[in-house]
C-alpha positions, -999 to 999 in steps of 0.1 A, spaced: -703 821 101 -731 847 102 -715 879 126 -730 885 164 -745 913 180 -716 938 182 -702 935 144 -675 907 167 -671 870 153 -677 846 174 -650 821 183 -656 782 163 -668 756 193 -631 734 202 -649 706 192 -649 723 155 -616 730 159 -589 708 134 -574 687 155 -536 679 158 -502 700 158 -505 732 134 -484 725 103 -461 753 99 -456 757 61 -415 757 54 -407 792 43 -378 781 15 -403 762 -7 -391 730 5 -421 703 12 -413 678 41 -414 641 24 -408 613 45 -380 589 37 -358 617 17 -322 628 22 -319 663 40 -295 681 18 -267 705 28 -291 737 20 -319 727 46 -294 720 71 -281 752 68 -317 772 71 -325 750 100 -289 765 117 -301 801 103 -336 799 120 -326 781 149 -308 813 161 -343 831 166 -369 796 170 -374 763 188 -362 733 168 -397 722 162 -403 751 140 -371 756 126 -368 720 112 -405 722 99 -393 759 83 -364 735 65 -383 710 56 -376 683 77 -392 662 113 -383 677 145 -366 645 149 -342 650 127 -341 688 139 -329 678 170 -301 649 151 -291 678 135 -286 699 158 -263 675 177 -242 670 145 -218 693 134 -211 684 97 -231 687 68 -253 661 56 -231 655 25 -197 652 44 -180 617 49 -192 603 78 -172 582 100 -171 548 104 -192 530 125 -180 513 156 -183 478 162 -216 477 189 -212 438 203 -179 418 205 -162 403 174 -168 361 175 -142 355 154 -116 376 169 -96 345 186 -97 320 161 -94 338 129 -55 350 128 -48 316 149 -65 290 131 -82 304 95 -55 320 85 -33 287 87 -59 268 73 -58 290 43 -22 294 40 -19 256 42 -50 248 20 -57 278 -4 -84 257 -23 -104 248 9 -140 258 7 -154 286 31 -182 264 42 -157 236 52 -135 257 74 -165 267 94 -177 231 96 -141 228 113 -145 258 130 -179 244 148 -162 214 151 -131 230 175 -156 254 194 -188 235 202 -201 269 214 -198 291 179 -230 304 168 -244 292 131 -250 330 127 -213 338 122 -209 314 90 -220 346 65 -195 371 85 -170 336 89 -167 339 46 -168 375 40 -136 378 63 -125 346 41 -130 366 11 -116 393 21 -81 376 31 -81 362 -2 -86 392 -21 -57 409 -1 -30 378 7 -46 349 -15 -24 330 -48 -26 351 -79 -54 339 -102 -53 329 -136 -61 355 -164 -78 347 -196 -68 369 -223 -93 376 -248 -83 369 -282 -98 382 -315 -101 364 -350 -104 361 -384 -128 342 -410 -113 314 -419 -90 309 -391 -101 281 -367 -126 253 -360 -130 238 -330 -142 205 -322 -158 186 -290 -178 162 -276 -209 167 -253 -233 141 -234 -266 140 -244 -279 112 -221 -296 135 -196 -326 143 -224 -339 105 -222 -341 102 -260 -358 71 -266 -348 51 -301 -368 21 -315 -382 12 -279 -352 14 -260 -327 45 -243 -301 60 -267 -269 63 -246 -247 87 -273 -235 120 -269 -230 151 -301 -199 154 -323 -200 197 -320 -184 216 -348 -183 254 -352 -163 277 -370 -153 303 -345 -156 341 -363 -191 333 -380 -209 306 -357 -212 281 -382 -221 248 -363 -227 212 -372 -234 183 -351 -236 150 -353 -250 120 -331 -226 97 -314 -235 63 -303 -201 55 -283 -178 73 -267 -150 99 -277 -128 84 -304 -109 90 -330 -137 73 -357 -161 98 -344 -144 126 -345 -131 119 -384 -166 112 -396 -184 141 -378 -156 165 -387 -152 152 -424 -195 158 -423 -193 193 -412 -162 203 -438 -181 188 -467 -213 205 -460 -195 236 -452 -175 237 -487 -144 245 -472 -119 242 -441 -103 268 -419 -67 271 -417 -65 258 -385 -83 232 -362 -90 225 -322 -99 199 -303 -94 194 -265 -66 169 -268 -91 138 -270 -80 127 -237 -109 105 -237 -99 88 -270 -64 82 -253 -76 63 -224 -67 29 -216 -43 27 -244 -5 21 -251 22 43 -256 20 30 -290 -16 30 -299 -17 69 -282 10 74 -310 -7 60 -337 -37 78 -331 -15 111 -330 -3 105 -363 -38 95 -376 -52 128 -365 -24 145 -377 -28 128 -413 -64 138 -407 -60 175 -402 -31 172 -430 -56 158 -456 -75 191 -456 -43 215 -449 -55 224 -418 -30 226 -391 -43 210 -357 -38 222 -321 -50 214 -291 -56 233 -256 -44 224 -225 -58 194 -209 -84 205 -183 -84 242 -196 -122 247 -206 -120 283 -212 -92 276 -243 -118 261 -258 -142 283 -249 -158 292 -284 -177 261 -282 -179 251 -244 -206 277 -244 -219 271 -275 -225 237 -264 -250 247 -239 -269 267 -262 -275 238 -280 -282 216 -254 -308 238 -245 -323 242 -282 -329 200 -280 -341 206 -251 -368 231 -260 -377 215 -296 -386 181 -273 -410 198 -256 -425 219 -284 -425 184 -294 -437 169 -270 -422 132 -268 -384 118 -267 -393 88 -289 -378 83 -322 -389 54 -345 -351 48 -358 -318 65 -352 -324 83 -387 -353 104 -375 -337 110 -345 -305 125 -361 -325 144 -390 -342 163 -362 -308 171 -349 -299 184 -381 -332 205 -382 -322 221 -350 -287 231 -358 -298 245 -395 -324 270 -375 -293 284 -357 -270 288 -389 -297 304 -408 -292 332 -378 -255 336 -390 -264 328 -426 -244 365 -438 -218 360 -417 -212 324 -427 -216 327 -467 -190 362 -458 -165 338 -441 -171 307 -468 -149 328 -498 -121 328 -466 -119 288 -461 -94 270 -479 -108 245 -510 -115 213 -503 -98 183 -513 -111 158 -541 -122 134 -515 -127 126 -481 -99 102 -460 -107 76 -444 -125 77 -411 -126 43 -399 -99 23 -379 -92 -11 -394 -77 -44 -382 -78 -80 -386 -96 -102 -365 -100 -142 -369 -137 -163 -363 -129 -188 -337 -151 -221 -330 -180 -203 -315 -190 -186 -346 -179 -150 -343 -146 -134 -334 -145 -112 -305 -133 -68 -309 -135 -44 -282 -147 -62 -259 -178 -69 -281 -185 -105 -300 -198 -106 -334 -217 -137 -349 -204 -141 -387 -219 -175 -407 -199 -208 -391 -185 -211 -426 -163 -184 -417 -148 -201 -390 -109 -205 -393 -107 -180 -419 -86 -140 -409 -112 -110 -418 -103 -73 -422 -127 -55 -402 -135 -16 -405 -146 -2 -372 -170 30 -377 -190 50 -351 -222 30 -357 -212 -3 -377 -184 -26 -389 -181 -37 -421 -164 -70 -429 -139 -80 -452 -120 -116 -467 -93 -98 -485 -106 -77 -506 -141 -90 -506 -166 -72 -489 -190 -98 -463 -210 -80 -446 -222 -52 -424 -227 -52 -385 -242 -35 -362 -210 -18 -338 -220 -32 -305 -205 -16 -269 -194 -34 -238 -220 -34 -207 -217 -7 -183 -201 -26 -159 -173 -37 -177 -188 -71 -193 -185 -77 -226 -208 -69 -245 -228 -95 -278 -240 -87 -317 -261 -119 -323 -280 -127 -351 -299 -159 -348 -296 -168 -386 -254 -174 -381 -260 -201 -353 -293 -215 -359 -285 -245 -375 -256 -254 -351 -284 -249 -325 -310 -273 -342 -287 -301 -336 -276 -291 -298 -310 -271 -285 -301 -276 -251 -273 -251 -256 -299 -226 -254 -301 -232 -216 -272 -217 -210 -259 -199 -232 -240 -164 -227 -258 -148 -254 -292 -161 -251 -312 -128 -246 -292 -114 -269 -296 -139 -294 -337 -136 -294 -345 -111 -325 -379 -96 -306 -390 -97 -274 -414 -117 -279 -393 -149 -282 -375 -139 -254 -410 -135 -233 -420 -173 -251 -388 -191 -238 -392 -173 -203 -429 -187 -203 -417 -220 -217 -391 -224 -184 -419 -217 -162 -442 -242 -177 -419 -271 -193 -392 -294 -184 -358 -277 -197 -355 -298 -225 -391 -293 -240 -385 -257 -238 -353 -256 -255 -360 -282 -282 -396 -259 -285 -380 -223 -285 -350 -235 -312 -379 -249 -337 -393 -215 -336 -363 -195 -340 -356 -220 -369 -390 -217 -386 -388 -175 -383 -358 -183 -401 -364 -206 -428 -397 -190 -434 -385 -154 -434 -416 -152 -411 -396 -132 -376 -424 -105 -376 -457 -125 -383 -442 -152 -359 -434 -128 -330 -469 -114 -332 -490 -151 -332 -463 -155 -295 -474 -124 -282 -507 -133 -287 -495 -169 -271 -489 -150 -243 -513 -126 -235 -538 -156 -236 -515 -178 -210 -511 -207 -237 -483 -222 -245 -472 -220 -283 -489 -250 -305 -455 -259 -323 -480 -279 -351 -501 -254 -359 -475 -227 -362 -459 -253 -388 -492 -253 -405 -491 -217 -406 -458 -205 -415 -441 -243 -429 -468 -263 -442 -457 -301 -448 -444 -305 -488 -461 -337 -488 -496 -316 -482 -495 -295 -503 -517 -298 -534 -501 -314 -563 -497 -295 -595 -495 -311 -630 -483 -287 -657 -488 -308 -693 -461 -303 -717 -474 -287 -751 -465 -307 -785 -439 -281 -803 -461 -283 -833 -491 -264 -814 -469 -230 -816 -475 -235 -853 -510 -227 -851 -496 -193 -830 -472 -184 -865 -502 -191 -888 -523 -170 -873 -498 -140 -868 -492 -139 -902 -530 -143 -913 
């Protein structure tokens, strides 16, 4: 500002003037920042200049608001001292009913949930605000932390290669793998050695059993090259249920003899203990989660057979042992030497074929050939089939079936044992208990079903058996299903004559074919002229 007459500057206009209160720099170095923690130091410069100025410019000196200049001045502790507790500033809710009703409720009940006592609680005293719930369960939690039941401790345990195994069961049904057109209900035999990670897994199309716990564990030993010197499982409660006092026995020893075989020596945790089995518990869900994530990468649950479906299984599970691969090949020279060969893991028994062309096992029934009937076979039950026996001759082998869900039994049919027994009586098609089990494709179920609609009884039957019987005859099932599926996407009914034209021509049509015999003596002329 240039100076006035008189060498005296002028004074700046107010309305040039900064506005606001003058900012009084702090003179220890400190810089005000809202939000931080006034320290011991600053409180005790805003004491030391508050003997000499206002509390406006002694707290801005320390380096704090005048607000808390004037909090501070009404305190007499340091900052960093222990402060002391807070009073309680509105009435306690829960002061009436806690000692005189939770308490009891806890004493008597020491499982009951938090939320349930205050459901009780609202219950007893209509007028109980919701809002108390949160400070209703940390008073709950706090009772139980100072007068609840002692909790169980799970003791960490340490091993060594070549120690244990473990063994379990886990339901896969939740994924919604679909199999050759239809839901796979099965769940994952789960091995895994416990100091490397070695797994192994196998797909199980019933339930726990001891079948599927011999084949999948024999699987995983052999492709290991060894066995561990001891193995788990978690009792196979499952595989005990519904039995007798002497089949649970039997199956002891045969799991025993199983573990034996190998010179492993088997144990089981407590039943309903989790956490003793804990090595693979978690395990399990790491795998779980692996399916579930190689599904979506792949981006479909249909399989075109079981095969495919359990050799992306086995894909899965050799990605996470290739993680371990050194630890596993460290802990392989530590299992114990397998034996020359593997023990059996089946269950056998002896079942007879009654009049109706198949025997009945598990609640399942099996079609064998009616020339069967009468006769005692020796049946070995597997996870996923059953192979037949007449003494020592092998039959056959059959699809394992499982009961219905709801308890029914369940049917293995195959059309070719009963078909000719059904030519004679085709109205035992009606009503038969097998009947859609006995259809080989859909597609003859959908034909009969269209037949019903548009046919007396009879002609259906009489039409549908013919069919069955000329897929049979003909080895024509496939070609056959696919001329009815065309049947009945067109709404026509299946022309019985010309499928016999197609598939089973008439003997008597067919062309006649003369073949001449040839006089000996013309093979002569074949001699003479190899030796010219």
């Amino acid at each position: 500002m240039p100076p006035q007459p008189g060498g005296v500057l002028a004074r700046a206009p107010p309305w040039s003037r900064p506005s606001g209160p003058r900012r009084i720099p702090p003179h220890n170095g400190e810089t005000f920042v809202p939000g931080r923690h006034i320290n011991d130091h600053q409180k005790r410069l805003f004491m030391r200049y508050r003997q000499t100025d206002g509390v406006a410019l002694a707290a801005a000196r320390a380096g704090f608001s005048t607000a808390a200049g004037y909090r501070l001045e009404q305190e007499r502790h340091l900052p960093s001292s222990p402060k002391p507790p807070r009073g309680r500033r509105r009435p306690d809710p829960l002061a009436t009913i806690f000692d005189a009703e939770v308490v009891p409720l806890l004493e008597a009940a020491p499982g009951l949930r938090a939320v349930a006592i205050f459901e009780e609680m609202c219950r007893r005293h209509p007028d109980l605000a919701p809002g108390v719930r949160r400070t209703l369960e940390r008073r709950i939690r706090t009772w139980r932390a100072l007068h609840g039941p002692e909790q169980e401790v799970i003791f960490r345990q340490t091993h060594e290669p070549g120690a244990m195994g473990l063994s379990d069961f886990t339901d896969m049904n939740e994924l919604g793998i679909i199999v050759a057109g239809a839901p796979l209900n099965h769940r994952l035999y789960h091995f895994r050695l416990v100091w490397s990670g070695f797994e192994h897994a196998h797909v199980i199309l019933g339930g726990e059993s001891y079948v599927a716990l011999a084949e999948g564990l024999q699987n995983a030993l052999w492709l290991l090259g060894g066995a561990p010197r001891e193995h788990r499982s978690d009792s196979l409660s499952a595989a005990f249920r519904n039995l007798t006092a002497e089949n649970v026995a039997d199956l002891t020893r045969r799991y025993d003899a199983l573990c034996a075989h190998y010179g492993m020596t088997p144990s089981r945790n407590n039943r309903g203990v989790a956490h003793e089995n804990g090595a693979i518990e978690s395990p399990h869900g790491h795998l779980k989660r692996a399916v579930r994530d190689a599904l979506l990468l792949r981006g479909s649950t249909v399989f075109v057979d079981l095969e495919a479906y359990r050799r992306f299984i086995a894909e899965i599970v050799g990605r996470q042992n290739r993680h371990h691969a050194e630890r596993i090949d460290a802990e392989r020279a530590a299992l114990q030497k397998l034996p020359d060969q593997r023990t059996a893991d089946y269950e056998e028994t002896v079942v007879t074929v009654t009049s109706s062309g198949g025997f009945t096992l598990r609640k399942v029934f099996y079609t064998v050939p009616s020339r069967l009937i009468g006769q005692r076979l020796r049946a070995r039950l597997y996870d996923n089939r059953l192979e037949l026996f007449l003494a020592a001759t092998p039959l056959m082998t059959l699809p394992r079936g499982r009961p219905q869900p709801d308890g029914r039994h369940g049917h293995v049919v195959d059309y070719r044992h009963v078909i000719h027994s059904l030519r004679r009586k085709p109205m035992a098609l009606l009503n038969l208990v097998y009947r859609h089990q006995l259809f080989p494709r859909d597609a003859y179920r959908r034909t009969f079903e269209h037949l019903l609609e548009q046919t007396p009884p009879r002609d259906a039957c009489r039409i549908m058996v013919e069919l069955l019987a000329i897929a049979h005859e003909r080895a024509c099932e496939a070609e056959l299903a696919s001329v009815l599926a065309a049947d009945i996407k067109a709404g026509r009914q299946p022309d019985l004559k010309a499928i016999r034209q197609r598939f089973a021509p008439d003997p008597a049509s067919l062309p006649a074919l003369t073949i001449p015999t040839m006089p000996l003596a013309s093979y002569d002329i074949l001699l003479q002229g190899a030796a010219a």
